[in-house]
N, C-alpha and C positions, 0 to 999 in steps of 0.2 A: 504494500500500500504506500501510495506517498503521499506527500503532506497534500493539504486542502490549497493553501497559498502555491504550490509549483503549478496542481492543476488547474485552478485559475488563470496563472501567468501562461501555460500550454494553450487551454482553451482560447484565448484572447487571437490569436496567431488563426482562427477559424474564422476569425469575423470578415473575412474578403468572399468566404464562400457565399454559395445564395441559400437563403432559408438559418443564416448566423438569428440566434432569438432578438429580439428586439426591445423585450425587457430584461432586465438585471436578473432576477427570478430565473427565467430560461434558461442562461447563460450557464446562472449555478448549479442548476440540474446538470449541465453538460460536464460542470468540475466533479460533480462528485460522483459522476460515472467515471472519469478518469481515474480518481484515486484508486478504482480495483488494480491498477496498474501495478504489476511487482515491483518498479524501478523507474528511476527518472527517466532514465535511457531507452527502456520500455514505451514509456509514457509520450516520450519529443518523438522515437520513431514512430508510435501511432499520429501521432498528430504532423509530422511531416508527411508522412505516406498521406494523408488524407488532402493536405494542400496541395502536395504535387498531383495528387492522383484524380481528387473528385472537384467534382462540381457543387456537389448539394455537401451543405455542412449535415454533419451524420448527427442522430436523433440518442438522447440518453442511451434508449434501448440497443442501439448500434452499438454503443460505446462497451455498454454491459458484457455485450454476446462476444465482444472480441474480445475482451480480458477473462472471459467465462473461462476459457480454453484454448487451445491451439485448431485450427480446421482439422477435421481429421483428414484431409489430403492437400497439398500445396496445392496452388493456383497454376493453371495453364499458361504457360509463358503465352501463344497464341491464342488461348479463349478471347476470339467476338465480341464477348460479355463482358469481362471483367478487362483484358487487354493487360491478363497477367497480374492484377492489383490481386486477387482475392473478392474485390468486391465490387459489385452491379448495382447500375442505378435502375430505381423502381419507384413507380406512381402508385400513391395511396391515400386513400382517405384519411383526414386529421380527424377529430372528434366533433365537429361541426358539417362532416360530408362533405367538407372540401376537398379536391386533388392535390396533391403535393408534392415533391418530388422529395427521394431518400434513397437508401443507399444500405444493400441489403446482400450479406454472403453471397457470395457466387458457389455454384457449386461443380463449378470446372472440372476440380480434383477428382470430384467421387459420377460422374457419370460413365 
C-alpha cells in the first residue's frame, strides 16, 4: 500500500485524460484506488502506462481490478484491442444512463 499523499500527487498526472473527475471528491476516489498499489514504483508505472496508453482517464473500479492481481495472461503485443497495453476502451452507462467512455481489461492473453 502506499501513502494516500503519493497517490494523490500520481493521480493528478491523469487530469489531461478525458472523463479526469471534475470535483475534488472524484479525484479522491481515484487516490484511494491507487493506494492498493504495493509500491510507489508500482503505482507511477500504472499511472504512466495509463497517460501514455489511454484516452479515457480509468474509473476507481479500473484502478481496483489492476492492483487486484496480475492478468492471468500478458497482453498481445499485436491485439486490435488493446495494441498490446493490456487494456481496451469500452462504452458504458454511468449511473444516470448516460454513455461514457472507460477502459476495461483486455482479454488478449486468454482467448
Amino acid at each position: 500500500m502506499i501513502s494516500p499523499e503519493y497517490a494523490r500527487s500520481q493521480i493528478e498526472r491523469l487530469s489531461g485524460l478525458k472523463k479526469y473527475p471534475k470535483k475534488t471528491v472524484a479525484a479522491l476516489e481515484l487516490a484511494k484506488a491507487l493506494e492498493a498499489a504495493a509500491t510507489e514504483a508500482a503505482a507511477e508505472q500504472y499511472i504512466t502506462d495509463c497517460v501514455g496508453n489511454q484516452r479515457v482517464c480509468p474509473t476507481p473500479a479500473d484502478i481496483r481490478a489492476y492492483f487486484r492481481g496480475p492478468m492471468t495472461s500478458p497482453a498481445v503485443a499485436d491485439c486490435p484491442r488493446c495494441h498490446g497495453t493490456g487494456w481496451r476502451s469500452v462504452t458504458r452507462k454511468d449511473a444516470h444512463g448516460n454513455l461514457v467512455d472507460a477502459s476495461a481489461p483486455c482479454r488478449c492473453g486468454t482467448e
